[in-house]
C-alpha positions as CSV (number, residue, x, y, z in Angstrom):
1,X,-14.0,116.6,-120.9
2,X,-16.1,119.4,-121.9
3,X,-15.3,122.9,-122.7
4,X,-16.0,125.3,-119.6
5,X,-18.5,127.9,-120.9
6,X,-17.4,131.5,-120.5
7,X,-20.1,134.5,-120.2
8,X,-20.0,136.9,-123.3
9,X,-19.6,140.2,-121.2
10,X,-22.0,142.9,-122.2
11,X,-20.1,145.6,-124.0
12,X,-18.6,143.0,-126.4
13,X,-21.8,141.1,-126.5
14,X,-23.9,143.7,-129.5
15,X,-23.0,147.4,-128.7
16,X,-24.0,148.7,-132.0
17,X,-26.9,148.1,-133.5
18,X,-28.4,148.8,-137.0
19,X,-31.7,149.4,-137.3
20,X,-34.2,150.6,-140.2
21,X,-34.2,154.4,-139.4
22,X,-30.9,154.6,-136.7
23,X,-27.7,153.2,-135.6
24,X,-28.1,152.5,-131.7
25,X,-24.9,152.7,-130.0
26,X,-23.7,151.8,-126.4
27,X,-23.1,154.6,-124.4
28,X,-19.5,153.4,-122.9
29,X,-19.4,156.8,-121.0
30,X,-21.5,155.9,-118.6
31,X,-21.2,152.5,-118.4
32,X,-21.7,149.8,-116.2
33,X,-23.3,152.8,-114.1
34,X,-26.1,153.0,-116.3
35,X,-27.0,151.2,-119.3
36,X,-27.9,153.5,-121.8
37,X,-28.3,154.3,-125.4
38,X,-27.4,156.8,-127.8
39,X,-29.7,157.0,-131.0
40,X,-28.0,157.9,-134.4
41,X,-30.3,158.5,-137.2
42,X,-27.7,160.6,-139.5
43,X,-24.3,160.1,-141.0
44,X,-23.4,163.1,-138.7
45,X,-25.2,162.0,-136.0
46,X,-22.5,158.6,-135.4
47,X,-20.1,160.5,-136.2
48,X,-20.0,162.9,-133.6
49,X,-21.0,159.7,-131.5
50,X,-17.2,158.6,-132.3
51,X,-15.7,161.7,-131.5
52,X,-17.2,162.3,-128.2
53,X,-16.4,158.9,-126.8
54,X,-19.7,157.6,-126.6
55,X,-18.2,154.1,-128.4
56,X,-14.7,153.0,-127.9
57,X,-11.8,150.7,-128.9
58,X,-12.9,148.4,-130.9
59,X,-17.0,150.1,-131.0
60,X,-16.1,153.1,-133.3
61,X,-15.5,150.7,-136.6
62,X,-18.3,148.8,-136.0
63,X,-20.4,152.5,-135.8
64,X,-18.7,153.8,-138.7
65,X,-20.3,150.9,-140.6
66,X,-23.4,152.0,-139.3
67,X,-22.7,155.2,-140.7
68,X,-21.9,153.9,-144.1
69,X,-25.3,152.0,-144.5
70,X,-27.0,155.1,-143.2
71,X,-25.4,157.1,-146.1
72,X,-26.4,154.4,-148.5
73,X,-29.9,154.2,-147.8
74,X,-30.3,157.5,-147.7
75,X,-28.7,158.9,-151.0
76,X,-26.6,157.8,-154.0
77,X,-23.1,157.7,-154.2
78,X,-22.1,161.0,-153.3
79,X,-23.8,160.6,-150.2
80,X,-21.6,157.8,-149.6
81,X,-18.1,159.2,-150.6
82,X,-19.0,162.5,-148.3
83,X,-20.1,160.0,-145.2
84,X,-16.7,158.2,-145.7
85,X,-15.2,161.5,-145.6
86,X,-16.7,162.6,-142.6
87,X,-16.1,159.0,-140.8
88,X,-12.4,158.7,-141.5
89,X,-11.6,162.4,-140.0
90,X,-13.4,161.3,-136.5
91,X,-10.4,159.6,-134.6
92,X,-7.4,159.3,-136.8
93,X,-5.1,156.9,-135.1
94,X,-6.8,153.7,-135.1
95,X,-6.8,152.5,-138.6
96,X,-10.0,150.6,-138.0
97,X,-11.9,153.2,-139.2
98,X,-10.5,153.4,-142.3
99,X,-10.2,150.4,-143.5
100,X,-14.0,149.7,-142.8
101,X,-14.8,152.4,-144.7
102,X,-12.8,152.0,-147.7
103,X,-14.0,148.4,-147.6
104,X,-17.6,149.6,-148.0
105,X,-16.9,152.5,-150.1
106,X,-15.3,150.0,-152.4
107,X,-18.7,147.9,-152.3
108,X,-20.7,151.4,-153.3
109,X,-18.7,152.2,-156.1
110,X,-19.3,149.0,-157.6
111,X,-22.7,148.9,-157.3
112,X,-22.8,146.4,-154.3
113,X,-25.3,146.4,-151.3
114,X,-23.5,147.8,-148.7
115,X,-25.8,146.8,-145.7
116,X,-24.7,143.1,-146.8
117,X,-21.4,144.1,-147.1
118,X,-20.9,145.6,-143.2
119,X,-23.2,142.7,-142.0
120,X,-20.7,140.5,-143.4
121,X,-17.5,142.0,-142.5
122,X,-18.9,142.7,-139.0
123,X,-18.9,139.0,-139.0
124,X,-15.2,138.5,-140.6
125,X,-14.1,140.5,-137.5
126,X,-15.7,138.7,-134.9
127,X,-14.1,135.8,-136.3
128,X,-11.0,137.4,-136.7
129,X,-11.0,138.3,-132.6
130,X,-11.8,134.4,-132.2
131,X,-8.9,133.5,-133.8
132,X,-6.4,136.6,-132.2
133,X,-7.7,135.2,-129.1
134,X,-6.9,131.6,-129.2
135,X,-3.3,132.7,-130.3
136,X,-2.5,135.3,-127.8
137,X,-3.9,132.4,-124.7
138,X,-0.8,130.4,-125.1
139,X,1.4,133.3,-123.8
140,X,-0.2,133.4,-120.4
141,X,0.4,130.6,-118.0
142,X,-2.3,129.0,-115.7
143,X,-2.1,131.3,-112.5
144,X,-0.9,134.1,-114.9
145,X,-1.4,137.7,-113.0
146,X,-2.8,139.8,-116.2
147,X,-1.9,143.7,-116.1
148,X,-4.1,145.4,-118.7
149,X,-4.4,149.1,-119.3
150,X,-7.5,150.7,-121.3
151,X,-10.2,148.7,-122.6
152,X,-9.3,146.7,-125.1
153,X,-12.2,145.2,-126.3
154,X,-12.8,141.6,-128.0
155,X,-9.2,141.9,-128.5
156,X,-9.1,141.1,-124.5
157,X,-12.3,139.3,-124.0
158,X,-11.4,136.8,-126.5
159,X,-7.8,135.7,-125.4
160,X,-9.2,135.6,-121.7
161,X,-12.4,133.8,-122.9
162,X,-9.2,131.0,-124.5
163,X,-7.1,130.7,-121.7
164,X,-10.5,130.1,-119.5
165,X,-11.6,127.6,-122.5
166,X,-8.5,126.0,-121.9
167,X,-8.9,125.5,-117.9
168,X,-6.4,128.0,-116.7
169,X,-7.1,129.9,-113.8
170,X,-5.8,133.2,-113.9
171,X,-6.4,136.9,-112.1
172,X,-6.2,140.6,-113.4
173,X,-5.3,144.0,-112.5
174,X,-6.3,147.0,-114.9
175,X,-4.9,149.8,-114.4
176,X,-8.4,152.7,-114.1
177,X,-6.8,154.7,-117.3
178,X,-7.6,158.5,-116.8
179,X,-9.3,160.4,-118.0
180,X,-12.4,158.5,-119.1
181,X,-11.7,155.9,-116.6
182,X,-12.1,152.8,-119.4
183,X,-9.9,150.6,-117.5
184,X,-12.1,151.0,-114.5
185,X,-15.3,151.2,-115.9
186,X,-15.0,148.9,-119.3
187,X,-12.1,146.7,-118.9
188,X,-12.6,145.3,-115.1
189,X,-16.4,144.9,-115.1
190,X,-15.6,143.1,-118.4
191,X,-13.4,140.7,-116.8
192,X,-15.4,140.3,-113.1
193,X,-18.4,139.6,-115.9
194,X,-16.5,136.8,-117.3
195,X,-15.7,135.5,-113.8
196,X,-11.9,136.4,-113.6
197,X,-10.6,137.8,-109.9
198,X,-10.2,141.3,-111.0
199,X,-8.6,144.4,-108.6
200,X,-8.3,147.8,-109.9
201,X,-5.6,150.3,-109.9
202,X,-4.5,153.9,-110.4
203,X,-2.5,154.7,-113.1
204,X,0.9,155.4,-111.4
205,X,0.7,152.1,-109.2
206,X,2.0,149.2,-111.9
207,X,5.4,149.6,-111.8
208,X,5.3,149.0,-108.2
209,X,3.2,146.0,-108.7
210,X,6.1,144.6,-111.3
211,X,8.9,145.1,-109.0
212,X,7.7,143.0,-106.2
213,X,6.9,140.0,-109.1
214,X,2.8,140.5,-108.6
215,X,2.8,141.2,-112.4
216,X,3.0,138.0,-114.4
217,X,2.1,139.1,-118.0
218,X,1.3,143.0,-119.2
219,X,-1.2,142.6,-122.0
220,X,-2.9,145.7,-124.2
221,X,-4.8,145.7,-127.2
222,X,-3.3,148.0,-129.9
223,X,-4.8,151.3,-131.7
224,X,-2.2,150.5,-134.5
225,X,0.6,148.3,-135.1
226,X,3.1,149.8,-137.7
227,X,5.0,147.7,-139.9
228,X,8.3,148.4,-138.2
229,X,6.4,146.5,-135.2
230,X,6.1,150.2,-132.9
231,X,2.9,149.6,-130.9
232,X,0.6,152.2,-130.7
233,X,-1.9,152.2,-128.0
234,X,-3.6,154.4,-125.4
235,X,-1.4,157.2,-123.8
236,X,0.2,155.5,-120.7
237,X,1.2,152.2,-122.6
238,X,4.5,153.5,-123.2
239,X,5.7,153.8,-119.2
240,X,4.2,150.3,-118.6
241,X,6.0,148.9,-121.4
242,X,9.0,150.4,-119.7
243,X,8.8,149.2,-116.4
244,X,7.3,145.5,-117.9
245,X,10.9,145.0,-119.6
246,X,13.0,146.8,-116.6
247,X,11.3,144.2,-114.2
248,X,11.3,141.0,-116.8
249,X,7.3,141.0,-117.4
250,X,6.9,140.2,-121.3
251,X,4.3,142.9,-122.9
252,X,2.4,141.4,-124.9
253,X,0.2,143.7,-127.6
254,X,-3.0,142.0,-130.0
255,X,-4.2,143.6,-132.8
256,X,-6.0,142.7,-135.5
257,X,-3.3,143.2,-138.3
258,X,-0.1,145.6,-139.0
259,X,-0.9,148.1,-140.7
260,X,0.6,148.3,-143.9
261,X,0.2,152.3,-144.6
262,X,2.1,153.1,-141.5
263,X,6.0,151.7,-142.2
264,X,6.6,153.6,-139.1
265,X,5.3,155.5,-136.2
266,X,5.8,158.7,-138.4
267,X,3.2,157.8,-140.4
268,X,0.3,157.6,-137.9
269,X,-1.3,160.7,-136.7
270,X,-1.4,160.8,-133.0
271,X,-4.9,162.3,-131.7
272,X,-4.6,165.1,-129.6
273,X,-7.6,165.8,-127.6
274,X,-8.9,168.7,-125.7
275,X,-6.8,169.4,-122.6
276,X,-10.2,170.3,-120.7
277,X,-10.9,166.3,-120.7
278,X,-8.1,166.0,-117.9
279,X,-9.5,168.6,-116.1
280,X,-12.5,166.5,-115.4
281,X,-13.5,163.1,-113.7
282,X,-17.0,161.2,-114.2
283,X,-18.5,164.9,-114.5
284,X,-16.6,166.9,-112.2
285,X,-14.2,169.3,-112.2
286,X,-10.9,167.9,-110.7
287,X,-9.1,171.3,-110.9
288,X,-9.0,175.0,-110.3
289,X,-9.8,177.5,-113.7
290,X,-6.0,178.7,-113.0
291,X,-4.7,175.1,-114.2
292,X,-4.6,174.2,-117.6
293,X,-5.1,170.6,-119.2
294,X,-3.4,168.5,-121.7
295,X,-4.3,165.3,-123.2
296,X,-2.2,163.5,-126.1
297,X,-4.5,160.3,-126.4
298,X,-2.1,157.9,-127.7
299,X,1.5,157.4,-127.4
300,X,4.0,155.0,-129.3
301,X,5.8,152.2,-128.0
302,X,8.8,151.1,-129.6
303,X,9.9,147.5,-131.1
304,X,12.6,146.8,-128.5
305,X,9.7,146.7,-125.7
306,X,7.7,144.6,-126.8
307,X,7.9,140.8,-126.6
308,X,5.6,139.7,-129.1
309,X,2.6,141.1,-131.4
310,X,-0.6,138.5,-131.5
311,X,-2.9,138.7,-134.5
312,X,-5.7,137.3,-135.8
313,X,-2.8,135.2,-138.0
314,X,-1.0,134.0,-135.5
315,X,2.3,135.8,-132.7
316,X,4.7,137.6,-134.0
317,X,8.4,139.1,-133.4
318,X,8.0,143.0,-133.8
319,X,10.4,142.9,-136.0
320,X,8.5,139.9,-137.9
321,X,5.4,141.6,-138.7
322,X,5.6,141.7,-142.1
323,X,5.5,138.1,-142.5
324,X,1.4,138.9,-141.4
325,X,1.0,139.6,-144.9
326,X,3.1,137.0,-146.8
């Protein structure tokens, strides 16, 4: 029998791209409403890409790459070293970032190319998604109902592209994730791309959902994954996580790798971002001046919710982590 074929959907597909003079990246702000692109021709120029959302998830290590061999072809060293500054201080709580740009910053200080380098670990990732994916697809049964929250990226794409690979029907419902709306915008035209029945939700509807047994399986990428097994992920992941092991739904979060600076959630800087942000939908103004926004991007889920952490090594026990790196 031969292997179904599942579409690549577009945002995972190449939404970064390094050209002679510019990184082009994928404005995710505006997507799938518009298809547009956002031109980067200095260090500065991605890096305020990264900051005000125009790539996401999984986008802004890929960018920050971009960055790096924008730095290199354009100066020495020092050049390098301050664009490795600059990239690391755009959005502090995935580790992503950083470790891409240590990893090239490495390569630079030793003399190495590091447009080779990034081309090369862009391609160790990819392969490393691959692999989280066909891991994680074992934990969700044929006529699994998926809930998701955020966008999650290849971390998603590839585990649903494995249980489809592997002739298992199963349906989603992502939750729209405000403010920016990635759940709605990213994460659902994702999956209706890939051809998976796909209905859309507000935030504050999931629990519900779990309590009369529609939810089969609550599934989220991770920002970070500390070595204590605490997930941290998009602000909202917390109160699903909640509800998922109040109503007997396993939570299951991917990521890449632990992270092996971050022993526990006290060592992650959590990104807080400007209250205004809330105050807004798609462009307009949701509320009156008199009201005042807030917007902690990223909250912490602890060990005893979640079921099991899926990497690009295999699953994992929270409290197994460690074993990642043995």
């Amino acid at each position: 029998m031969s292997t179904p074929e599942v579409p690549v959907p577009t945002l995972v597909g190449q939404s970064v791209v390094v050209e002679p003079d510019a990184v082009r990246i994928l404005d995710r702000r505006v997507f799938p409403f518009e298809r547009t692109w956002v031109t980067c021709r200095s260090v500065e120029d991605v890096a305020k890409a990264i900051e005000d959302m125009v790539t996401q998830s999984l986008g802004p290590p890929f960018a920050a790459a971009g960055g790096m061999v924008l730095a290199a072809r354009s100066g020495g060293l020092d050049a390098v070293r301050e664009a490795a500054r600059r990239l690391v201080a755009t959005r502090p709580t995935n580790n992503g970032i950083r470790d891409v740009v240590a990893s090239l910053l490495e390569v630079a200080e030793a003399g190495g190319d590091v447009e080779r380098a990034a081309a090369e670990l862009a391609e160790r990732y990819r392969a490393g998604f691959r692999a989280l994916g066909e891991h994680a697809a074992p934990l969700i049964p044929d006529g699994a109902t998926v809930l998701t929250h955020c966008w999650a990226d290849a971390y998603l794409t590839e585990t649903v592209a494995a249980v489809l690979r592997a002739g298992k029907r199963i349906q989603a419902i992502c939750t729209e994730t405000r403010p920016y709306l990635q759940g709605a915008r990213l994460t659902a035209e994702s999956l209706a791309e890939m051809g998976v029945p796909t209905r859309l939700i507000t935030d504050g509807m999931a629990a519900h959902l779990m309590s009369r047994g529609e939810v089969t399986t609550f599934v989220t990428g991770a920002d970070r994954v500390t070595m204590d097994g605490a997930v941290v992920n998009k602000i909202g992941t917390l109160q699903l996580a909640v509800a998922a092991q109040a109503f007997g739904v396993p939570f299951v979060a991917l990521v890449q790798a632990p992270d092996r600076q971050a022993a526990t959630a006290d060592d992650v800087e959590l990104e807080n971002r400007d209250g205004d942000e809330v105050l807004h939908c798609l462009g307009r103004r949701t509320a009156s001046s008199r009201v005042t926004g807030v917007y902690p991007a990223f909250d912490v889920t602890p060990p005893r919710f979640v079921s099991v952490v899926v990497t690009d090594r295999g699953r994992f026990a929270p409290a197994d982590v460690g074993s990642y790196f043995s």
